[in-house]
N, CA, C and O atoms as a MOPAC input file, in Angstrom:
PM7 MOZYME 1SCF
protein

 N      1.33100 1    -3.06400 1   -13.28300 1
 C      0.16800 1    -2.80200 1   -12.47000 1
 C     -0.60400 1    -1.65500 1   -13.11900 1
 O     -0.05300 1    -0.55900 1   -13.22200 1
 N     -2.01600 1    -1.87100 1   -13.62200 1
 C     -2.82600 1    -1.05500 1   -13.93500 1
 C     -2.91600 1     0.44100 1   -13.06700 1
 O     -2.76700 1     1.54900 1   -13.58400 1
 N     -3.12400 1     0.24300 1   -12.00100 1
 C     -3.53000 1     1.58300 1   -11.09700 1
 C     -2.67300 1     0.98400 1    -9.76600 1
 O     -1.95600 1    -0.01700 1    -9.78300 1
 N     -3.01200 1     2.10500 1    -8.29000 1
 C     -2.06800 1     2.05300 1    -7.37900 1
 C     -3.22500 1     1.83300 1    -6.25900 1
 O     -3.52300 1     2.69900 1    -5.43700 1
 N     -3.89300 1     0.43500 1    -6.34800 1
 C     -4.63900 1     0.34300 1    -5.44600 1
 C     -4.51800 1    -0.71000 1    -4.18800 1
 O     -4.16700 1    -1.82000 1    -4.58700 1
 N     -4.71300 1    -0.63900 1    -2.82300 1
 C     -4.55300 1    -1.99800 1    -2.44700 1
 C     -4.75600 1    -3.47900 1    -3.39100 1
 O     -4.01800 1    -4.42900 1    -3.64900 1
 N     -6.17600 1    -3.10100 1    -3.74000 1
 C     -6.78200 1    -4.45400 1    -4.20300 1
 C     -5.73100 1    -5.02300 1    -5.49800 1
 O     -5.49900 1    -6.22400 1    -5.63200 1
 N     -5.34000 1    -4.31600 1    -6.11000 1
 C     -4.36000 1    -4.23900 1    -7.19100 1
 C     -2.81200 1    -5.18300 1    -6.47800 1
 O     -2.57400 1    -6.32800 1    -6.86200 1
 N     -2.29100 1    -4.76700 1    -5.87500 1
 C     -1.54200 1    -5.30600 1    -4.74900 1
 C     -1.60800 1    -6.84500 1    -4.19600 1
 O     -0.73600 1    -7.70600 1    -4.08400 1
 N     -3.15800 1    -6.82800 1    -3.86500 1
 C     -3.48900 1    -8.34900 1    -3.32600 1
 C     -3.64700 1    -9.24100 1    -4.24900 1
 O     -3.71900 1   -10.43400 1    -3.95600 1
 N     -3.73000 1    -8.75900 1    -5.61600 1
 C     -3.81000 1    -9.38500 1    -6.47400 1
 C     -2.70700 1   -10.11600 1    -7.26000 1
 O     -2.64300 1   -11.29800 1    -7.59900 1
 N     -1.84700 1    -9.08400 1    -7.45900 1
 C     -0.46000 1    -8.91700 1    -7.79000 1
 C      0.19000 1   -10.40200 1    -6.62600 1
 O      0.61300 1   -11.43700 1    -7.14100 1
 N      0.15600 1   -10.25900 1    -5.48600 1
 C      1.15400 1   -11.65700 1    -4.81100 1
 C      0.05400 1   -12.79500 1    -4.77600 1
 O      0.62500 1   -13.84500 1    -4.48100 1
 N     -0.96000 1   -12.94400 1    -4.91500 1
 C     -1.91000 1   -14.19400 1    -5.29300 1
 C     -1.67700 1   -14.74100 1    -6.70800 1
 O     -2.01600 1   -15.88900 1    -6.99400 1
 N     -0.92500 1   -13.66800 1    -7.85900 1
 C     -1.10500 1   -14.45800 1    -8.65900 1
 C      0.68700 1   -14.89300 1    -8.58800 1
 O      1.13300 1   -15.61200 1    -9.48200 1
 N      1.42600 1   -14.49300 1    -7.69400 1
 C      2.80100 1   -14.82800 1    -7.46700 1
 C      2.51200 1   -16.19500 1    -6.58300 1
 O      3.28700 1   -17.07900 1    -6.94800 1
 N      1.80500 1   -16.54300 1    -5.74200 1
 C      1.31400 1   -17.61300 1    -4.98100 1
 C      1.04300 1   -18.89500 1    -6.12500 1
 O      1.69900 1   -19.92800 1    -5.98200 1
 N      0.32000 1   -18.81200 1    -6.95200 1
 C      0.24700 1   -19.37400 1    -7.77100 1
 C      1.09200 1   -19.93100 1    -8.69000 1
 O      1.14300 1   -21.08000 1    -9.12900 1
 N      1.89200 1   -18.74900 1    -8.96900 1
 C      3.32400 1   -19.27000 1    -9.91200 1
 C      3.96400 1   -20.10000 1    -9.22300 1
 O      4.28700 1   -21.16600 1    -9.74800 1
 N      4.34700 1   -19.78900 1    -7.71600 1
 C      5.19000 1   -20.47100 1    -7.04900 1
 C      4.70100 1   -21.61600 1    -6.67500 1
 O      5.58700 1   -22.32500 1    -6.19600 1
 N      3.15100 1   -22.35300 1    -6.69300 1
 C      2.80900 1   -23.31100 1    -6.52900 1
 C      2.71200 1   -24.45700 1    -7.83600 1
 O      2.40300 1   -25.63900 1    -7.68500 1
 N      3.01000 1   -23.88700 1    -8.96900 1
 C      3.29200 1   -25.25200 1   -10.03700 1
 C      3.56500 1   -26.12400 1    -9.99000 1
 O      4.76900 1   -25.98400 1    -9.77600 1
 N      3.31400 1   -27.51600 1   -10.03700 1
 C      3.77900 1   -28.42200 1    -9.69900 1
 C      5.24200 1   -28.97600 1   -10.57100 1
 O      6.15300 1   -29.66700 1   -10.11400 1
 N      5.08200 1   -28.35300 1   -12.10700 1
 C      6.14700 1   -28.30600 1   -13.51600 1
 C      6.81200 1   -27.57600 1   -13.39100 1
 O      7.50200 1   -27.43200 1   -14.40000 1
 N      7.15600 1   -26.62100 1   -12.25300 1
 C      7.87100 1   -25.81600 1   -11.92700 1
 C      9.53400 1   -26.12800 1   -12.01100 1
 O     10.14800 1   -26.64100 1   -11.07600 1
 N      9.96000 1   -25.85400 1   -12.89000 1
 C     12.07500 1   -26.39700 1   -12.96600 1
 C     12.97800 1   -25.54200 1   -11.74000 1
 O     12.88500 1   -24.32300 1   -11.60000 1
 N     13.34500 1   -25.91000 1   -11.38600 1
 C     14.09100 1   -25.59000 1   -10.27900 1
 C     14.54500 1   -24.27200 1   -10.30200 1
 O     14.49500 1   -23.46100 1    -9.37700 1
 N     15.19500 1   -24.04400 1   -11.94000 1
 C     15.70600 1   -22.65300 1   -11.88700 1
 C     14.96100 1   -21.49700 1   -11.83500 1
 O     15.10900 1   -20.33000 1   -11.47200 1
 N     14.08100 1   -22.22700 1   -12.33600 1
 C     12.48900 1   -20.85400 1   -12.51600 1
 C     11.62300 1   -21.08300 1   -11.33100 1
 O     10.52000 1   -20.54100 1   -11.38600 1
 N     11.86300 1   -21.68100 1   -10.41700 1
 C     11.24000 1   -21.87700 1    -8.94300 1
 C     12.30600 1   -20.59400 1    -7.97100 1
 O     11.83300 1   -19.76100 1    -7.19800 1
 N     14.14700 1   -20.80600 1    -8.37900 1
 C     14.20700 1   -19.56800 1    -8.00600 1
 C     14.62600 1   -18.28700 1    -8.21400 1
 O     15.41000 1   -17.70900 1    -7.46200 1
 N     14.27600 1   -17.94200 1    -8.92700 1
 C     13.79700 1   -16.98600 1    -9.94700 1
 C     12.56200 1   -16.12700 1    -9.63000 1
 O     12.54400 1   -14.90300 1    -9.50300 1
 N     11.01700 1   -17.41300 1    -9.47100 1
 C      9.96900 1   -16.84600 1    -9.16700 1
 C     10.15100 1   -16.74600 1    -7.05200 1
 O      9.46300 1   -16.20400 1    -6.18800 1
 N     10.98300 1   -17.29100 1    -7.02800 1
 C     11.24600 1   -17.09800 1    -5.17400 1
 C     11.58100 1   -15.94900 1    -5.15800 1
 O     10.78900 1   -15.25200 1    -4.52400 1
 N     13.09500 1   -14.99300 1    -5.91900 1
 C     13.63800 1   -14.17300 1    -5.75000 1
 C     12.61000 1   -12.62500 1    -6.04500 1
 O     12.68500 1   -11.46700 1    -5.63500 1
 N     11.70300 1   -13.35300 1    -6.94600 1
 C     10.67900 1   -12.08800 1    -7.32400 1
 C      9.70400 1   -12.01600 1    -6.19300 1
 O      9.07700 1   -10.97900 1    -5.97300 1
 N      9.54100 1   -13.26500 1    -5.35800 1
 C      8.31400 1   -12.73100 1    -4.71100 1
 C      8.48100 1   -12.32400 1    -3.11300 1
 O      7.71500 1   -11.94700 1    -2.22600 1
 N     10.47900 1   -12.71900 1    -3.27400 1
 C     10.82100 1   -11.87600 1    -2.09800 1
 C     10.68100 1   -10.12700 1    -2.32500 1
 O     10.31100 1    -9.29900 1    -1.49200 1
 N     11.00600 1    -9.95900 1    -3.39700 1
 C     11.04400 1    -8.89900 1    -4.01700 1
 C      9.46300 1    -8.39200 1    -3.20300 1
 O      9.20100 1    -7.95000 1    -2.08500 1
 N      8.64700 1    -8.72500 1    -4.41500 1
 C      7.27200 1    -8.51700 1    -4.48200 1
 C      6.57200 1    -8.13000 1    -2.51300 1
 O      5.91300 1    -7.27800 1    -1.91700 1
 N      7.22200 1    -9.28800 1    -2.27200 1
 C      6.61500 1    -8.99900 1    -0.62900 1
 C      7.32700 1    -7.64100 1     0.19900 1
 O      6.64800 1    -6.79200 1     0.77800 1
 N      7.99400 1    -7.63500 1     0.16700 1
 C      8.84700 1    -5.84600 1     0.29300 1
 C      8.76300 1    -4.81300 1     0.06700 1
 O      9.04900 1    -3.81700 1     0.73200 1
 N      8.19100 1    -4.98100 1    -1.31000 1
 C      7.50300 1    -3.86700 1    -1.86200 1
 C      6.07400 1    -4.01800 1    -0.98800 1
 O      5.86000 1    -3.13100 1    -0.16200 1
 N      5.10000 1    -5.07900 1    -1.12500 1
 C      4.40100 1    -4.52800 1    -0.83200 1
 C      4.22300 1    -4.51800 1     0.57300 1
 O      3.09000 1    -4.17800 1     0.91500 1
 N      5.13300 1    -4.83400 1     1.62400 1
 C      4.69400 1    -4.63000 1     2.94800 1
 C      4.92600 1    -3.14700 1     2.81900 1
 O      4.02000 1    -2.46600 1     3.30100 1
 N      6.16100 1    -2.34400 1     2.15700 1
 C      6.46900 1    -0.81400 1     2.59600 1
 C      5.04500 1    -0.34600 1     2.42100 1
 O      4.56400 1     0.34500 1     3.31900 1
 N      4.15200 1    -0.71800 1     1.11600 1
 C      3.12100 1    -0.33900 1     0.70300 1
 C      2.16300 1    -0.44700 1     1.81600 1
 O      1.59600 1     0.56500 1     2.22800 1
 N      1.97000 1    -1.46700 1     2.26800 1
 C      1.05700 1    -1.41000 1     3.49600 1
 C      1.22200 1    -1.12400 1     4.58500 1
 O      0.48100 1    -1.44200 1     5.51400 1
 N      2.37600 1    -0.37300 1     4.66900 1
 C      3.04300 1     0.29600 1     5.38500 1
 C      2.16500 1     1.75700 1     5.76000 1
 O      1.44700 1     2.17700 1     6.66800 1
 N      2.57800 1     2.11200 1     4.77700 1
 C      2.28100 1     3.59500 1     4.35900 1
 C      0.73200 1     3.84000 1     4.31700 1
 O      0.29400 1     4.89600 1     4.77400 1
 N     -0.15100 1     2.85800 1     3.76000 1
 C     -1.34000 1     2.71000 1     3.84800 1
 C     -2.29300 1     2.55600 1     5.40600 1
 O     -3.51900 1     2.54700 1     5.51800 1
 N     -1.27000 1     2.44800 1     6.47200 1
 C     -1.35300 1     2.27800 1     7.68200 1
 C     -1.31000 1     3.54300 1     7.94300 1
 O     -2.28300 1     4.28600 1     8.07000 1
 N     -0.34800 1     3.78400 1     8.01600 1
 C     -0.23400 1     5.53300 1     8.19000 1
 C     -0.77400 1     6.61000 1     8.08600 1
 O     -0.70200 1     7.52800 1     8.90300 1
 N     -1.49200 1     6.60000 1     6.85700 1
 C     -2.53100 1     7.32800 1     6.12300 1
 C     -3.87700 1     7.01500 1     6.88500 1
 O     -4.71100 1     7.80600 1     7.32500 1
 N     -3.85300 1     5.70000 1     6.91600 1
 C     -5.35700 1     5.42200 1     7.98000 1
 C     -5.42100 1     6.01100 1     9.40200 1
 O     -6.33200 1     6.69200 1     9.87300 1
 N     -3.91300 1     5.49300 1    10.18400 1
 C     -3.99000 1     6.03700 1    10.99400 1
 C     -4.23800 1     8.03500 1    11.38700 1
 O     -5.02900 1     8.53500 1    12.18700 1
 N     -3.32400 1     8.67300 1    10.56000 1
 C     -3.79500 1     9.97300 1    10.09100 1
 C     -5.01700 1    10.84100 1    10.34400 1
 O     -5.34800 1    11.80600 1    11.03300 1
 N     -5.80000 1     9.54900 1     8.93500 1
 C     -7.44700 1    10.02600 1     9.09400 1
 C     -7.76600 1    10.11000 1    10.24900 1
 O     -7.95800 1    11.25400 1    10.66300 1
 N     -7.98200 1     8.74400 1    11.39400 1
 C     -8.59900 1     8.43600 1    12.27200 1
 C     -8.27500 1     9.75400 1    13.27500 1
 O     -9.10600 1    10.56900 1    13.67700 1
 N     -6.69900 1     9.72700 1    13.59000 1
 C     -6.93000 1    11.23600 1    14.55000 1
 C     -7.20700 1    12.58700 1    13.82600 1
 O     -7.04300 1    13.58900 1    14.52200 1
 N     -7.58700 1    12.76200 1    12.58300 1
 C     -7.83300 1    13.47000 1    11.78600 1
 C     -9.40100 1    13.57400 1    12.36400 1
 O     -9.65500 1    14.54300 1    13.07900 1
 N    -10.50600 1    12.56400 1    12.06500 1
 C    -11.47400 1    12.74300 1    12.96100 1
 C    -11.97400 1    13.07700 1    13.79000 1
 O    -12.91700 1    13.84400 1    13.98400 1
 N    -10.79300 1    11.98200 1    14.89500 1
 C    -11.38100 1    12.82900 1    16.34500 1
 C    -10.68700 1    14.21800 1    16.93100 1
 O    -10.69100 1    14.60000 1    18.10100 1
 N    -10.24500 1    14.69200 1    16.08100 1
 C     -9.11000 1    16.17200 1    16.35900 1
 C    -10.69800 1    17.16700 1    17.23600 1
 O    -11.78100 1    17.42700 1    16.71100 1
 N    -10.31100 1    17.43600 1    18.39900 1
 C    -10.97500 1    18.89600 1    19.22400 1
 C    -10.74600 1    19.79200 1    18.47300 1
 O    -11.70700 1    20.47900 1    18.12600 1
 N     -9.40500 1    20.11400 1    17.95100 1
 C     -9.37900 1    21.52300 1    17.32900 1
 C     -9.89700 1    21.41600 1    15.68500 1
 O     -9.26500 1    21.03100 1    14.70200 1
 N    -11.29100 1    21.91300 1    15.80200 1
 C    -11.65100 1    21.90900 1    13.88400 1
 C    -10.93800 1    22.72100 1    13.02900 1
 O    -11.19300 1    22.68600 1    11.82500 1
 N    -10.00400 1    23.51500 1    13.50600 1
 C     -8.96000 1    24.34900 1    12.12500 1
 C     -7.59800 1    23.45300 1    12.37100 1
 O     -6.55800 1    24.03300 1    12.06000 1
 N     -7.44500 1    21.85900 1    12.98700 1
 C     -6.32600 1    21.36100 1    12.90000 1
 C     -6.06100 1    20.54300 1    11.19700 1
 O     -6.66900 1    19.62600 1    10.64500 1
 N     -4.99300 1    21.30200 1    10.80900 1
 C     -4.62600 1    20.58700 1     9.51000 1
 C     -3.40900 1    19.63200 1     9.30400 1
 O     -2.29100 1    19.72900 1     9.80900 1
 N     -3.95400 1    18.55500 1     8.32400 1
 C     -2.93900 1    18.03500 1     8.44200 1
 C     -1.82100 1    18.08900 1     7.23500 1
 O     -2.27400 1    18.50400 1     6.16800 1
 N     -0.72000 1    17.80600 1     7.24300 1
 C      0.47000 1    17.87800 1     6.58600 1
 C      0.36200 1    17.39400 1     5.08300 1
 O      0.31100 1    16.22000 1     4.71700 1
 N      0.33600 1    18.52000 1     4.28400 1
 C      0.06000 1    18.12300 1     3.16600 1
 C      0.71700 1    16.23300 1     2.55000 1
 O     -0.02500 1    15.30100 1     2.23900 1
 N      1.83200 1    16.22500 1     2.55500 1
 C      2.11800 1    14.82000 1     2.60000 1
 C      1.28400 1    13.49800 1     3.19500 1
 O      1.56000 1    12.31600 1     2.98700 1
 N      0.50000 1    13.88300 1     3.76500 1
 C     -0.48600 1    12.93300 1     4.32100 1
 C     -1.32700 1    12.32600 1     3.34100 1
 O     -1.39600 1    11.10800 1     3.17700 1
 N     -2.06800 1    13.31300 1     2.58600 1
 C     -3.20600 1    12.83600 1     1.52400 1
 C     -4.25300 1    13.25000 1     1.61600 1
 O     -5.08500 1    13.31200 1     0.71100 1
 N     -4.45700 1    13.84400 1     3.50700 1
 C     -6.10500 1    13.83300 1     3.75300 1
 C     -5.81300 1    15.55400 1     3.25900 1
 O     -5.69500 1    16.14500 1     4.33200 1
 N     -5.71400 1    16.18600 1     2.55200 1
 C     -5.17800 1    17.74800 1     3.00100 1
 C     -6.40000 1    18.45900 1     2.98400 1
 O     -6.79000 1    18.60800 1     1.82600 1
 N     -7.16800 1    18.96500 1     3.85300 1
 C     -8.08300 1    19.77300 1     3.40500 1
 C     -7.62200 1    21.60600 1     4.37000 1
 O     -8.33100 1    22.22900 1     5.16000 1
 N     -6.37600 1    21.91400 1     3.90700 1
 C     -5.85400 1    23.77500 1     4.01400 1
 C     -6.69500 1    24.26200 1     2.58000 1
 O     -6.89600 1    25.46700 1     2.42100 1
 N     -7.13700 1    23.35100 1     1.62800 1
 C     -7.86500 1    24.26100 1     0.57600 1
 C     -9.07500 1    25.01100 1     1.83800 1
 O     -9.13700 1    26.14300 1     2.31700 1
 N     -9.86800 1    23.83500 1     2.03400 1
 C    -11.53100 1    24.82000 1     2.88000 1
 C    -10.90300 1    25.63900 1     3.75500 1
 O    -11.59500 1    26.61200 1     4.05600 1
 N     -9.27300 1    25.57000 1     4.54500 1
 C     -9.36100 1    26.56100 1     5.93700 1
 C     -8.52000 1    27.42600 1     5.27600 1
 O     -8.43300 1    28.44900 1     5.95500 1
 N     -7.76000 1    27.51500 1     4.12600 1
 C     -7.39300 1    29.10600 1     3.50600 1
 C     -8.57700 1    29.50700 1     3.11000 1
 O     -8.46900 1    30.72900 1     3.00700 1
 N     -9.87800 1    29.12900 1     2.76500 1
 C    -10.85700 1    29.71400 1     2.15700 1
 C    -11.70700 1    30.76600 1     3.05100 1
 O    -12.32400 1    31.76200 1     2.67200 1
 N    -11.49500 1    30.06200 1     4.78400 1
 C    -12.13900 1    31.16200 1     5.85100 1
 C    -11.48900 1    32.61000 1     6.14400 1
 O    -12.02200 1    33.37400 1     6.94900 1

C-alpha cells in the first residue's frame, strides 16, 4: 500500500473482489485468495474501526462548551500546541 488512506483501503479489497471473482480461478488459489481476503477484511474493518473513532472525536470535539477542552493527544485532532501557547 502506497500511503495510509481510506481510499487506499477501498481499493485494496475491490481489487481482492476481483481476484476472487475469476472465473480460471484453480481451486487451490481460490483458497489461498479466500484466506487473504479474510485476512484483508480484518484488517480493514479494525481500520475502519479506528477511523470511526477519530470521527467520532472530532464531532464532540466541535460541539465541546468548554473552548480550552483538549483532546488526548492519541486522538489525532491535538490542538494543546494553540492552548500551551495562551
Amino acid at each position: 500500500m502506497a500511503s495510509n488512506r481510506l481510499e487506499d483501503l477501498n481499493d485494496l479489497l475491490f481489487n481482492e473482489l476481483v481476484r476472487l471473482d475469476q472465473d480460471d480461478i484453480k481451486p487451490e488459489e481460490l483458497n489461498h485468495e479466500i484466506e487473504r481476503a479474510k485476512a484483508m477484511s480484518a484488517v480493514g474493518n479494525t481500520i475502519i474501526s479506528n477511523a470511526n473513532t477519530v470521527l467520532k472525536a472530532a464531532e464532540i470535539y466541535d460541539k465541546r462548551l468548554d473552548s480550552n477542552m483538549a483532546l488526548p493527544h492519541m486522538i489525532g485532532l491535538d490542538d494543546n500546541s494553540k492552548q500551551e501557547a495562551k
